[in-house]
C-alpha positions in Angstrom: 77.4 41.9 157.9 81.3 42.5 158.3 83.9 41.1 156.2 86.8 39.0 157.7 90.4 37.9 156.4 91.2 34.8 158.1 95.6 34.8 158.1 96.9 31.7 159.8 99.3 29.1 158.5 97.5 26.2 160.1 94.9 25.5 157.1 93.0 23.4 159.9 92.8 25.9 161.8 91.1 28.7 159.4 88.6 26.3 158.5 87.4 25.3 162.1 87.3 29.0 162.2 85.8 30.1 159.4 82.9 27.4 160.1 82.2 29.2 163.6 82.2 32.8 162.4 80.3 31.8 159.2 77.7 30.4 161.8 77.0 33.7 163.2 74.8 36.3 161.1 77.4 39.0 161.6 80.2 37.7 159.5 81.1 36.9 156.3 84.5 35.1 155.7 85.8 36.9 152.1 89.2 35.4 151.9 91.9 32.8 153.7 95.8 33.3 152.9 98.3 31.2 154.7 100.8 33.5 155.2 101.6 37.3 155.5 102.2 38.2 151.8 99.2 36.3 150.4 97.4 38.5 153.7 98.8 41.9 152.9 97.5 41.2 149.0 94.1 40.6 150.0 93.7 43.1 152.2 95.0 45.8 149.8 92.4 44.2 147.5 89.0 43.7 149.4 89.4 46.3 152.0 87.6 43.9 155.0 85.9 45.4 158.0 87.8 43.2 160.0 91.3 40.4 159.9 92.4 38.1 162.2 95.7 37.3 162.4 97.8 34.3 163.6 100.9 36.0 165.5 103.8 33.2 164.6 104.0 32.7 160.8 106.8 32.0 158.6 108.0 35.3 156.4 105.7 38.0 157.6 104.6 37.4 160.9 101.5 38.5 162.6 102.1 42.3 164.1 103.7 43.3 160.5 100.8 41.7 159.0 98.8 44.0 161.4 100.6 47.4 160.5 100.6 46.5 157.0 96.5 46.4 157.5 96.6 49.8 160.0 98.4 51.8 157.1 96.3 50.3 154.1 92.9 50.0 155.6 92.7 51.8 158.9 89.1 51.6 159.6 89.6 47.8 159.8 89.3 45.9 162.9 92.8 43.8 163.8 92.6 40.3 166.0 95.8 38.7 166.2 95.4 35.1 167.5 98.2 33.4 169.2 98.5 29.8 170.7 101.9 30.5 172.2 102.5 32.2 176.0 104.8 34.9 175.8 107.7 35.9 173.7 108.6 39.1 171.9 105.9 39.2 169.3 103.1 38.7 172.2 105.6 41.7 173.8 105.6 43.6 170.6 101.6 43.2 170.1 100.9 44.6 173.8 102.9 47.5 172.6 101.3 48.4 170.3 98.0 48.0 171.7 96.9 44.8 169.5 94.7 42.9 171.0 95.7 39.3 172.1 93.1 36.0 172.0 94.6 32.6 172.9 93.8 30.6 169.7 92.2 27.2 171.7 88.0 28.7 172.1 87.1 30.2 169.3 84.3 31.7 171.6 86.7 34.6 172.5 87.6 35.1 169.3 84.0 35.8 167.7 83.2 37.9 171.4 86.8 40.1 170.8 86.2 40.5 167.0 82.3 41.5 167.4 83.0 44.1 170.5 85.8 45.2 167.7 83.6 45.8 164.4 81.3 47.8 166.6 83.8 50.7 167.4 83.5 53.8 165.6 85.3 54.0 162.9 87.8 56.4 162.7 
């Protein structure tokens, strides 16, 4: 079972979410925050296997959240979700190497997040 940090300022949105991953046997939804400093407390705190991240928040947004969890808890897997086309974040993201899942299916999501928790870790 993986842990997961939900981070998204849509509160609708991480429970839709967190009812479809919960659904699978091979996650386990530990925490929510609703924006990047509530994100970068909790995952300093509960060290989670894995964190999806909305890209566009207010405050911290998305790919700081993301380096934020590469420096604190490296083995974790990082999903930033977006429901935006383009702009520099998406550019930013591509950069550096995130990987990018439109927010409408969550489908994608669970596929991107379970092909990402089985990676070695490093």
């Amino acid at each position: 079972m993986h842990t997961v940090i939900l981070v998204d300022d849509d509160s609708a949105y991480r429970r839709s979410l967190r009812a479809f991953l919960e659904a699978s046997y091979d996650f386990r939804v530990v925490a929510e925050a609703g924006n990047g400093h509530e994100a970068v407390t909790l995952v300093e705190d509960l060290k989670p296997d894995a964190v999806i991240v909305d890209l566009a928040m207010p405050g911290i947004g998305g790919v700081e959240v993301a380096e934020h969890v590469m420096a604190s808890v490296p083995e974790a897997a990082i999903l930033l979700v977006t429901g935006a086309n383009g702009g520099p974040e998406q550019r930013r993201a591509a950069e550096l190497g995130m990987p990018l899942i439109h927010k409408g299916d969550p489908l994608p999501i669970e596929n991107a997040l379970r092909t990402l928790t089985r990676r070695p870790r490093t």
